[in-house]
C-alpha positions in Angstrom: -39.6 -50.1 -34.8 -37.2 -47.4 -32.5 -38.5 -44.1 -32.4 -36.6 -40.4 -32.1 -39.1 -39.3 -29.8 -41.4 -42.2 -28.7 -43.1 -40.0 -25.9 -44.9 -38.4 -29.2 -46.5 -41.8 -29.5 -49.1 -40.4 -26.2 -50.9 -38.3 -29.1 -52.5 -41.7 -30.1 -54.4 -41.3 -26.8 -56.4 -39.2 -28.5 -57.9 -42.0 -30.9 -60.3 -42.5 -27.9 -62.3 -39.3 -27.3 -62.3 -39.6 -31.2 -64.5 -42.7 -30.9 -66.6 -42.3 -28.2 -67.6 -38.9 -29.8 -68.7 -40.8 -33.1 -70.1 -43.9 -31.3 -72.5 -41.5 -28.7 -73.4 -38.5 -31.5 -76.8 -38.8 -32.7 -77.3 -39.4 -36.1 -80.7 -37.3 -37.8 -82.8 -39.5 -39.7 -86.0 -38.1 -42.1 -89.1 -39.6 -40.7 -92.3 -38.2 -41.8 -94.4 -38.0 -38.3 -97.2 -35.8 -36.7 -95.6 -32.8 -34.9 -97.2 -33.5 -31.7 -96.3 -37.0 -31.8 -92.5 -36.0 -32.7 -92.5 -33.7 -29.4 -93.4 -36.5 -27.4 -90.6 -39.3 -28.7 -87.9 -36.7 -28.9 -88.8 -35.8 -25.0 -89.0 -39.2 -24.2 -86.0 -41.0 -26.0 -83.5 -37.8 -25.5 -81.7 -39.4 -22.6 -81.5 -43.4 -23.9 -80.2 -42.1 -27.5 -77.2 -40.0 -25.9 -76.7 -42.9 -23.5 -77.1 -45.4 -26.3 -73.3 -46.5 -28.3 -73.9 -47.3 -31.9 -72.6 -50.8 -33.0 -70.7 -49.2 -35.9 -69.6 -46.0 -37.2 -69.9 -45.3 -41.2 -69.0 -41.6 -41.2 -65.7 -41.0 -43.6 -65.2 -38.3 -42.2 -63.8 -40.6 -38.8 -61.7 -42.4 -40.5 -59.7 -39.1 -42.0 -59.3 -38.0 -38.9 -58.1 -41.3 -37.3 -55.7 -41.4 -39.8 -55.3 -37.8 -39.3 -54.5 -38.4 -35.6 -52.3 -41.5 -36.2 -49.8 -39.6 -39.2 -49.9 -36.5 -36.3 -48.3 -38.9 -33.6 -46.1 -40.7 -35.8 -44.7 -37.9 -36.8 -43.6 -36.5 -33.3 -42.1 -39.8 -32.2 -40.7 -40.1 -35.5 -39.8 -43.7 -36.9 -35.8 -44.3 -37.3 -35.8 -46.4 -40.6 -32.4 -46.6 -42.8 -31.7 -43.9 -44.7 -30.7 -45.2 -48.1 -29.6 -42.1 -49.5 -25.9 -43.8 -50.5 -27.7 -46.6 -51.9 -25.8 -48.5 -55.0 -28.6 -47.3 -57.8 -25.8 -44.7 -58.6 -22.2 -46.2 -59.4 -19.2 -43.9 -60.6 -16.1 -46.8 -61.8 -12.5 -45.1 -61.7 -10.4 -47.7 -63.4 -7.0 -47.6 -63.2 -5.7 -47.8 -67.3 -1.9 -47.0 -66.1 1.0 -48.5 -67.5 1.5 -50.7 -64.8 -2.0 -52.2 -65.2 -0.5 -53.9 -68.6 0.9 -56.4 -66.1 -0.6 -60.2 -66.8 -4.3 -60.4 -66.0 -4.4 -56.8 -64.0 -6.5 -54.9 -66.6 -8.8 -58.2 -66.6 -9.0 -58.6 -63.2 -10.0 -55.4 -63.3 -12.6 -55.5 -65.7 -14.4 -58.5 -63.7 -14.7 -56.6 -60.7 -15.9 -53.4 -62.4 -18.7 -55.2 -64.0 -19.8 -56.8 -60.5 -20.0 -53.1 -59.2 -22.3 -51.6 -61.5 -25.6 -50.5 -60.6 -28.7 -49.1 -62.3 -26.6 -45.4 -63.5 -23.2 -46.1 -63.9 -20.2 -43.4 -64.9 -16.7 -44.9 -65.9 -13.6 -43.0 -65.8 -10.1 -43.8 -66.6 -7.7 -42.8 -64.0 -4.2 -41.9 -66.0 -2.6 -39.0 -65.8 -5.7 -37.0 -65.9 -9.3 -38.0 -65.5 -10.4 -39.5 -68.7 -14.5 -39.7 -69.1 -15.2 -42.7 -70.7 -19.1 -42.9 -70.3 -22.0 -41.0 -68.2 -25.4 -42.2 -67.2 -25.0 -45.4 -69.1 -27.4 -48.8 -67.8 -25.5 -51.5 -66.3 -25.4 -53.4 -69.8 -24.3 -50.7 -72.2 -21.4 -49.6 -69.0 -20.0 -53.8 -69.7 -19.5 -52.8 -73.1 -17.7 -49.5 -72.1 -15.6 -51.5 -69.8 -14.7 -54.5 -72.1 -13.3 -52.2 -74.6 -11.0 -50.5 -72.1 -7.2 -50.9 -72.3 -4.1 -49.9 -70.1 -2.3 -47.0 -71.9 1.2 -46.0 -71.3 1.3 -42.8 -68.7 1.7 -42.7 -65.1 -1.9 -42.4 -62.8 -3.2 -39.8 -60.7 -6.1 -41.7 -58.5 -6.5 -39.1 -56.4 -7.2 -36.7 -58.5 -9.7 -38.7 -60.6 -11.4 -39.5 -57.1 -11.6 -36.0 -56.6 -12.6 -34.8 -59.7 -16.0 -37.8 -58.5 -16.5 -36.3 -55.6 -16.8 -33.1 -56.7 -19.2 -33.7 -59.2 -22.7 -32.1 -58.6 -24.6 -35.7 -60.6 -22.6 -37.7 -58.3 -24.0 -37.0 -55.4 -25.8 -40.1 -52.9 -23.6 -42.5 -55.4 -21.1 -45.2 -54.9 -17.6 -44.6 -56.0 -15.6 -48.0 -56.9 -11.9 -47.2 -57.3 -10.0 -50.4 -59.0 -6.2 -50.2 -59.3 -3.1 -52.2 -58.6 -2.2 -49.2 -56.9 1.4 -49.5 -58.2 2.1 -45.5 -57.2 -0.1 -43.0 -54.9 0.5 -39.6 -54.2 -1.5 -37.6 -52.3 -3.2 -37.9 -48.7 -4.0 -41.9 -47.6 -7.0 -43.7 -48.9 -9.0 -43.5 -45.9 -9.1 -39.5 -46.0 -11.0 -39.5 -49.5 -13.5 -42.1 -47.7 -14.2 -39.4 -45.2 -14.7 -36.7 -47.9 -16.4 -38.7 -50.3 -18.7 -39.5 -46.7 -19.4 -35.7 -46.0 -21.0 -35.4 -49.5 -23.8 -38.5 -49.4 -21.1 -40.9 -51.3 -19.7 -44.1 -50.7 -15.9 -44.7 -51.5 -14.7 -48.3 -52.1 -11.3 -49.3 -53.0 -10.4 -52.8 -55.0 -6.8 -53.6 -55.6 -5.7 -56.2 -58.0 -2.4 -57.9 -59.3 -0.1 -59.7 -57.8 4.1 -59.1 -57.8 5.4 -60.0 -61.2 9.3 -59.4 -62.2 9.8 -56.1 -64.6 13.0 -54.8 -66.2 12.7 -51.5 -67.3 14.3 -47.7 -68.9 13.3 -45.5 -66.1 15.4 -42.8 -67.7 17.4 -41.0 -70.4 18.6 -37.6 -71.6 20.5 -36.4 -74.2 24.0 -34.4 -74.5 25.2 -32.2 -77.7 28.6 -33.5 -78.8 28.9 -30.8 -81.0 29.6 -32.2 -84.0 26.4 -33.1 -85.1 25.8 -35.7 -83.1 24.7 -36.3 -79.7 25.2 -38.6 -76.3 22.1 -40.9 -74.9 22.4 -41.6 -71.3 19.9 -43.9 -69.6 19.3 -45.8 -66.4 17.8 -49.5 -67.0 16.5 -51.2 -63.5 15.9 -54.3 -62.0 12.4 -55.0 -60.4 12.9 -58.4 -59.0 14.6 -60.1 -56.4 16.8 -62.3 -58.2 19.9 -61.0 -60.2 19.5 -60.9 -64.1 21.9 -60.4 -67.4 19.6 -58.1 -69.6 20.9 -57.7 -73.5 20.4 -54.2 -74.4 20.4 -52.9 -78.6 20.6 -49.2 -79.6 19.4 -48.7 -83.1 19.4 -45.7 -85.7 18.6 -44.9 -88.6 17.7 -42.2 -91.2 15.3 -41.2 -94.3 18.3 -42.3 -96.9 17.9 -46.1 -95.4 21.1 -45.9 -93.7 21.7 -46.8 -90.0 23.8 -48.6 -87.2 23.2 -51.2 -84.4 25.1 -51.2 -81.0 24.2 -54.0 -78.7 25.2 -54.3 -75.2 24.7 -56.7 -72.1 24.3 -55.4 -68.5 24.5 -57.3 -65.4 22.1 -56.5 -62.8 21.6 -57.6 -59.5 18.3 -57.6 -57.4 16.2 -54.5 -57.5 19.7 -52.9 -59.1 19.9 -50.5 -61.5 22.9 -49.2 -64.4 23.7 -46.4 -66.3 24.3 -46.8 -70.2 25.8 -44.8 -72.4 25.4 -44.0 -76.2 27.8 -41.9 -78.3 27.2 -40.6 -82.1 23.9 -40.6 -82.2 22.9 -39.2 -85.3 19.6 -36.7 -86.5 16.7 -38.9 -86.8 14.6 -41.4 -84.7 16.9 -43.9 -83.1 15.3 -46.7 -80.5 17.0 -48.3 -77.8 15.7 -51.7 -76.3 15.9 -54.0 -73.7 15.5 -57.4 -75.7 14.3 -59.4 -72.3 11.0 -60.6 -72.1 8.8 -59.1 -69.2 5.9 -57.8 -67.4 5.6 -54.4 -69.1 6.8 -53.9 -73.1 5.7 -50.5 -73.2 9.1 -49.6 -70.7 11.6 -51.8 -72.8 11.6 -49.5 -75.4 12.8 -45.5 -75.0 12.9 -43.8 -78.3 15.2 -41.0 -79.2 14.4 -37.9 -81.3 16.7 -35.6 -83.2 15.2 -33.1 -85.4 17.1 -33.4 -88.9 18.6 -29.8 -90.5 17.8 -31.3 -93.8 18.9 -28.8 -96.7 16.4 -26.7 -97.6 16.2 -23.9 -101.2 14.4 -20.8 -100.5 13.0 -18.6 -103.1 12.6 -14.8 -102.3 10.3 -12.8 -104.9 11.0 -9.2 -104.2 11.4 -5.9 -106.3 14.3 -4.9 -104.5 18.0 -4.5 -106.2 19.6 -6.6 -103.9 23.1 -5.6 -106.2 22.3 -2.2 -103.9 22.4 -3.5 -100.4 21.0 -7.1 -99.1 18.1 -6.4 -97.6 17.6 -7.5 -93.5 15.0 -10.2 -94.5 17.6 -11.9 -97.0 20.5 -11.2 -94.1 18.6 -13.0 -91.5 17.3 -16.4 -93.6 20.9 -17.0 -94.8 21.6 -17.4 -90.9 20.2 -20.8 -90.5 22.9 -23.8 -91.9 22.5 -25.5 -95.1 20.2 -23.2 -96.5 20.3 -21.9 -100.0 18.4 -18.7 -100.9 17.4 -17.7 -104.2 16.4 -13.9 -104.7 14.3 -13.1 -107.9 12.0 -11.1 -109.2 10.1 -13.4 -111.6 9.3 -17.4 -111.1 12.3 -19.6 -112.2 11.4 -22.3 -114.9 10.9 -25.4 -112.0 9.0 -24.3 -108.7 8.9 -27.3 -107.5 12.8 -27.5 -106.7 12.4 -24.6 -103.5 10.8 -26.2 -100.3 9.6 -22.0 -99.0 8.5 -19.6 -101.5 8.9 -15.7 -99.4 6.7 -13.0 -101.1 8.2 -9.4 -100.4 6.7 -7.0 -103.1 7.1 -3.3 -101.5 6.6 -1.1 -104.6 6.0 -3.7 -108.0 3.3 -5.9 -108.2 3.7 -9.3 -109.0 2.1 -10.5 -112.4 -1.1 -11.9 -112.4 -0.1 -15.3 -113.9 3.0 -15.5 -111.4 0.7 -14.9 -108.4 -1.5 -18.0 -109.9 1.6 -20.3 -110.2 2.1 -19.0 -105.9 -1.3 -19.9 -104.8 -1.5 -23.5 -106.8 1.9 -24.1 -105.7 0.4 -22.9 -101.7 -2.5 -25.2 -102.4 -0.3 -28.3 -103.0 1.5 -27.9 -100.0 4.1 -25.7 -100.9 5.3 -23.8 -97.9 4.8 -19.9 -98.0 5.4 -16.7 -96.3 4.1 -13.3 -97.3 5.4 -10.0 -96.2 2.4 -7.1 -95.7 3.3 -3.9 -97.5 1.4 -1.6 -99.2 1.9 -3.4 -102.3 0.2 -6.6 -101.4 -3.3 -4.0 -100.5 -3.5 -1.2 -103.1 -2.3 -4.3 -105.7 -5.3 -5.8 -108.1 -3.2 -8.5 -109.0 -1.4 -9.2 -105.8 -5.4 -9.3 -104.0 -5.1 -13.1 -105.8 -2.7 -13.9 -103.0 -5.4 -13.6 -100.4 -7.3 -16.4 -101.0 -4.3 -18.8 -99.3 -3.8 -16.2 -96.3 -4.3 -16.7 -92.8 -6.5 -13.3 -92.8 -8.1 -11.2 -94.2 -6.5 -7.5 -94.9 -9.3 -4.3 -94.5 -7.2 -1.0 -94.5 -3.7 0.5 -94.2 -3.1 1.6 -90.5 -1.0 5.0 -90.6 -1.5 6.6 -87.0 -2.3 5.3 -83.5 -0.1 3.5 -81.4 -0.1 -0.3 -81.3 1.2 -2.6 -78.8 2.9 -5.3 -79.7 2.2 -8.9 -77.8 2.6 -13.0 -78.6 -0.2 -15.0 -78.3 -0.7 -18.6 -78.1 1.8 -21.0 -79.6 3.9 -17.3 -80.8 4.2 -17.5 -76.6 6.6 -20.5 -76.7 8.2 -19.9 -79.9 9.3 -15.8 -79.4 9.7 -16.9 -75.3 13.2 -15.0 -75.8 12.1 -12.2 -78.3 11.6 -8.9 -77.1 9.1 -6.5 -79.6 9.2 -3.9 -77.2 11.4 -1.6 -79.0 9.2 -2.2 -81.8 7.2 1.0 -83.4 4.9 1.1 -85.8 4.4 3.8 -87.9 2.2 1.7 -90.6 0.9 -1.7 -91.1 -2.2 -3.6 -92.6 -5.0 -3.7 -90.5 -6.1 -7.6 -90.6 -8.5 -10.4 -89.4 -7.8 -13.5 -88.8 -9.2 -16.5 -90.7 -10.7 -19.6 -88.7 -8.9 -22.0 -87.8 -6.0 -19.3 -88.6 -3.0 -19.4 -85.3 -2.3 -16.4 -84.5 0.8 -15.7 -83.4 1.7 -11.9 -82.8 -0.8 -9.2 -82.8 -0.6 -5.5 -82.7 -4.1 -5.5 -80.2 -7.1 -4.0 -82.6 -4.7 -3.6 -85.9 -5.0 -7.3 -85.8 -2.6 -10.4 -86.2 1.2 -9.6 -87.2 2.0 -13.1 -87.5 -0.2 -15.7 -88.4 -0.4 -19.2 -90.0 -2.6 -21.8 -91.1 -2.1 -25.6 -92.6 -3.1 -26.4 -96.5 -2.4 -29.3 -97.4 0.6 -30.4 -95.7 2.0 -27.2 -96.3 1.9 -24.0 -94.0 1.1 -20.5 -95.4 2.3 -17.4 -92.9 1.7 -13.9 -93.0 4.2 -11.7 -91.7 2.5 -8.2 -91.2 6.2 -6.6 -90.4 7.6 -4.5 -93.4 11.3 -4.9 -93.4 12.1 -1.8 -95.5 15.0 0.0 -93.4 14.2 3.5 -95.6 13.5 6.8 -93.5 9.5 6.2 -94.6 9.9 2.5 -93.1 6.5 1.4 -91.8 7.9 -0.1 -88.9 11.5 -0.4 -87.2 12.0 -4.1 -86.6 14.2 -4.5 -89.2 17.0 -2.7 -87.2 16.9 -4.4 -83.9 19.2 -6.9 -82.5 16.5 -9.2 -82.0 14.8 -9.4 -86.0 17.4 -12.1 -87.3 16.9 -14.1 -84.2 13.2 -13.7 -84.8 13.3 -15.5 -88.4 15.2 -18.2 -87.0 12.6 -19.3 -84.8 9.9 -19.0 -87.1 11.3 -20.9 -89.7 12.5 -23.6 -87.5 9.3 -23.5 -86.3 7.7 -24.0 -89.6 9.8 -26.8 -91.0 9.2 -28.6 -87.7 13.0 -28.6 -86.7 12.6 -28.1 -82.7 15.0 -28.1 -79.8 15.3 -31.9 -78.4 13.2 -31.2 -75.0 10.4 -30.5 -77.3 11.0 -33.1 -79.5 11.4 -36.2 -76.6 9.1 -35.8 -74.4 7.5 -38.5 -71.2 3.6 -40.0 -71.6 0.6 -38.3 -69.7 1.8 -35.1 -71.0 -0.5 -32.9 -73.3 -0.3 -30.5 -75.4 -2.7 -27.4 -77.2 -2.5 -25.9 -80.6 -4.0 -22.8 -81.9 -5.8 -24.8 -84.8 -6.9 -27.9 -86.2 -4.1 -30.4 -86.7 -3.4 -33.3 -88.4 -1.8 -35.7 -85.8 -0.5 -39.2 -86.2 -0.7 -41.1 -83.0 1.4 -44.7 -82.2 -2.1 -46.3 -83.2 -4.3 -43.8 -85.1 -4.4 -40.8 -87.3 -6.4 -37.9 -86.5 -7.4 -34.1 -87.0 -7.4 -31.9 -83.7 -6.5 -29.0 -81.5 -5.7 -31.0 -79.0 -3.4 -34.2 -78.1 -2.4 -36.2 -75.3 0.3 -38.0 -75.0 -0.7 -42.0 -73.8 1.1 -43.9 -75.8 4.8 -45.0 -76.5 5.9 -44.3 -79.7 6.1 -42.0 -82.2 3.7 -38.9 -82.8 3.6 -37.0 -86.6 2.3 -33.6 -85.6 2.3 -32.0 -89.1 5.7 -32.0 -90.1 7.9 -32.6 -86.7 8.3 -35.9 -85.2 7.9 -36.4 -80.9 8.6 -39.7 -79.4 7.1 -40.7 -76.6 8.5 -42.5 -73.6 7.2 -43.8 -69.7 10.5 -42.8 -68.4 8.6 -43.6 -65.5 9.9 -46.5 -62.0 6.8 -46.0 -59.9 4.8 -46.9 -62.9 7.5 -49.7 -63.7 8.0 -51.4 -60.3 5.5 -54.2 -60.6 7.5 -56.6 -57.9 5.9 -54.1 -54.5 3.7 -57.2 -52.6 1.6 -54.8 -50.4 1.7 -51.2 -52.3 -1.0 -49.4 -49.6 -2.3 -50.0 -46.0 -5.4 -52.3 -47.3 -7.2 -54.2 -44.9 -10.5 -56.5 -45.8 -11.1 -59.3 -47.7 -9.5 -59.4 -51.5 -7.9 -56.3 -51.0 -10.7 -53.8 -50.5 -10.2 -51.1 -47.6 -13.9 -51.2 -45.6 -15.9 -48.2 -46.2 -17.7 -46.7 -43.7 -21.6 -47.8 -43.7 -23.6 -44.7 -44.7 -27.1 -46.7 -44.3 -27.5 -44.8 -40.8 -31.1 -45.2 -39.0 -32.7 -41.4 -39.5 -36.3 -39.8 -38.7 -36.2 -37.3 -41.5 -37.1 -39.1 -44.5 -39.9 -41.1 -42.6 -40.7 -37.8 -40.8 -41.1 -35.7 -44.2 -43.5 -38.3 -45.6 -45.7 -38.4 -42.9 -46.1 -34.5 -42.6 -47.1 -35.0 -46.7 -49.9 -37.2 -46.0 -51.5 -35.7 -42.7 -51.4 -32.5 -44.9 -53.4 -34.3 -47.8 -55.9 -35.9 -45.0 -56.6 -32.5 -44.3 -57.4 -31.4 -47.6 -59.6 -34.0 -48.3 -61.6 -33.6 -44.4 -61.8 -29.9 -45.2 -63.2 -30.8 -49.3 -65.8 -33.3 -47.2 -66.7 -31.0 -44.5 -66.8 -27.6 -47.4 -69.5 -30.1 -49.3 -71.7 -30.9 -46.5 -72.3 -27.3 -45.3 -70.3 -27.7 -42.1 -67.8 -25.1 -43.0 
């Protein structure tokens, strides 16, 4: 065994004095004798007992302080034994689940070597285009399941960010980090310098790569052009990953609700590691899919969907108490801007509700009946769409109170002094990006709250929400908090800026779901927030959340708009790179530095623990027998 300090090994010199004192002390034995007779032996035998050794000492209290003696020296010269801090008990897995792992056998290969890694505490992670947590803290059999069950999605990978995110984790710390990717695309320092941080923080980095170059023919691009007439352009880039030319048969296809639809089909020519630009023309509203027909390496890339929101008509019914034979009033002016819309202005229900897609509720001065504010709410409650202006009417009103139970808040009191600032909030921060409420002034409004799970999307700070929505059924109820009267006793003056038509547009383009293409076609490994609970319809599932991410190719139903999703991606696509980073070592793996280093510390720290126990125990022994 080495030694730090073996000069501290000298204190076990002191093991001798130890035993001669024990061997030469006298040890008192009762013997019942004469005194006269006990003067005379002691006199006698004083010299021959100090000069006599003892064959054997039984005193514990030499052995505690041998041990005592031997921990003391030990502990100076202090033992350099391995320090097995980084030891495997702890493993984190970062799996590469990136498009390009959908390769032949990649994921699997993949899998294999991920199960040989695990140790007694195992993490996994999916490395896409964020960190995705799989498992924590699982045993090495329940972290196979976990890992069998993985599957390559469809976005672009950001390993170094997913190693970092590792490393940086507190739990993580004195573990082994196994990063397993065909390492397709990097960004970021090289591998090596996350081994040396992963180092400075007790872990152990270790890369695996796997695949091998396979040929791929991909859409690595695509954008769309208004032709202004309806219609747009599709321009995309296919490519050749290989190193042998290739004819690749191309089809555009599109369709629409009414069953209608065309087919354009088209060959390129493509030499190695080529690329070609494709054009589309007339493509109309709808989904439309273009594909390379070509069997290869990755399907997910073959395919690049197209998304053009449809203006489908839409019949508007206003219920208001205004004489619109007067003057048209700036609500009614502003909805009529948006094409193929109808707008019906009453003041009682027509005979079939069902016909109008929005039902607008602008009551300044008359109540609505009781009955007809019934037929709104059922009609709210089956997924009708609706919008409700808040004036005065729709507070001081008994019967117009049975509208509340389908609004987003909840009104308390009619504001009429104090200044309010006007500001967009969440989701109203994307939709009103170009609206400007700062020449807005109110001089009354409803005070409100906001229901959960309500969106709010423009508040006047402590009056509450202006604008703000929530989903029942399919349907979309909104409460506009804005009084559109344009009278000298107007509650507010929105209604005569520039900006108020402009700001209806946008909402109800917003409401029905028809958005501006680049929100419409958008690339994987993107995500996305909402203000509530949604129901969203993924490529593969259906479910309710605040939240998606975008990892597959396909299409996504987010309430009533449609997104496609597409890789649009060549690092992700170019499977045919034969050495894709500096890795040296056998089967691919870059060598990690050793961390099992030879240290005094650990050995060190024990030693002081028991030498401070001997002690207890001697000075217990020594307390009992009177000594101290």
């Amino acid at each position: 065994m080495d030694f730090e300090f073996s000069q501290g090994l000298a204190a076990l010199a002191g093991i001798i004095p130890l035993t001669i004192i024990y061997l030469l002390r006298p040890r008192p034995k009762n013997i019942i004798l004469p005194s006269l007779m006990f003067v005379r032996r002691i006199s006698q035998n004083l010299l021959d007992s100090r000069r006599t050794l003892s064959k054997r000492i039984t005193d514990p209290l030499f052995y505690l302080q041998l041990l005592a003696l031997i921990f003391l020296s030990m502990a100076i010269a202090g033992p350099l034994i391995e320090d097995v801090k980084a030891d495997a008990q702890k493993v984190i897995i970062i799996m590469d689940s990136s498009a390009s792992m959908s390769a032949p056998d990649r994921i699997n290969e993949a899998k294999s070597i991920a199960i040989e890694r695990l140790g007694q505490e195992n993490t996994i992670t999916a490395a896409e285009s964020i960190p995705v947590l799989l498992a924590k803290s699982l045993s090495a059999k329940d972290a196979e399941t976990v890992i069998d069950g993985m599957e390559a999605k469809h976005t672009p990978s950001d390993i170094p960010r997913a190693i970092l995110t590792a490393i940086n984790e507190k739990e993580n710390e004195y573990g082994k980090i196994v990063v397993i990717s065909d390492f397709e695309t990097w960004e970021g320092r090289a591998p090596e310098t996350y081994i040396r941080i992963a180092n400075t923080k007790n872990m152990e980095l270790e890369f695996r790569q796997v695949g091998n170059k396979t040929a791929n023919y991909a859409i690595v691009d695509g954008y769309l052009k208004d032709s202004n007439d309806g219609t747009y352009e599709y321009t995309c880039t296919i490519r050749n990953f290989n190193d042998e030319s290739v004819k690749l048969d191309v089809l555009m296809e599109s369709g629409s609700d009414s069953g209608s639809g065309t087919k354009v089909s088209n060959s390129v020519q493509l030499a190695e590691y080529g690329s070609q630009q494709i054009k589309f023309s007339k493509i109309p509203q709808g989904i439309s899919t273009v594909k390379i027909l070509n069997e290869d390496a990755i399907p997910c890339d073959n395919i690049a969907c197209i998304s053009i929101p449809e203006v489908k008509p839409k019949k508007i019914l206003v219920l208001t108490d205004s004489d619109q034979a007067i003057s048209r009033s700036p609500l009614i002016t502003a909805i009529s801007l948006l094409p193929d819309i109808d707008v019906d202005v009453r003041k009682d229900l027509p005979e079939k509700l069902a016909d109008y897609d929005t039902i607008v509720v602008n009551s300044r001065y008359k109540p609505l009946p009781s009955h007809t504010v019934k037929e709104i709410v059922t009609s709210a409650k089956n997924g009708k769409d609706l919008i409700v202006i808040g004036n005065e009417c729709l507070y001081n009103s008994s019967a117009m109170h049975g509208l509340y139970s389908v609004l987003p808040v909840d009104i308390k009191s009619v504001d009429k002094e104090g200044s309010h600032t006007i500001e967009t909030v969440g989701s109203g921060k994307n939709i009103f990006d170009d609206i400007s409420f700062s020449e807005v002034y109110l001089r009354k409004l409803l005070v409100t709250i906001p229901k959960k799970d309500a969106a709010v999307l423009v508040e006047a700070g402590e009056a509450g929400p202006l604008v703000c929505m929530h989903n029942i059924n399919e349907g979309t109820v909104i409460y506009i908090g804005f009084s559109d009267t344009i009278e000298t006793d107007a509650w507010n003056n929105f209604a005569t800026t520039p900006t108020y038509p402009v700001f209806w547009v946008k909402l109800l383009r917003y409401m029905w779901g028809i958005e501006d293409i680049s929100e419409t076609n958008v690339n994987t490994g993107k995500y996305q927030a909402f203000d509530q609970t949604i129901k969203i319809k993924t490529p593969s599932d259906t479910i309710s959340s605040d939240f998606v991410y975008f990892d597959e190719c396909g299409l996504y139903g987010l309430n009533q708009k449609t997104i496609v999703v597409n890789l649009y991606d060549s690092a992700e696509s170019n499977t045919f790179t034969e050495k894709r980073l500096n890795l040296t070592g056998e089967n691919g793996a870059i060598q990690k530095e050793d961390l099992h280093t030879v240290s005094p510390d650990r050995s060190r720290k024990y030693l002081i623990y028991l030498l401070l126990l001997l002690l207890i125990v001697e000075s217990a022994v020594m307390l009992r027998r009177g000594i101290i």
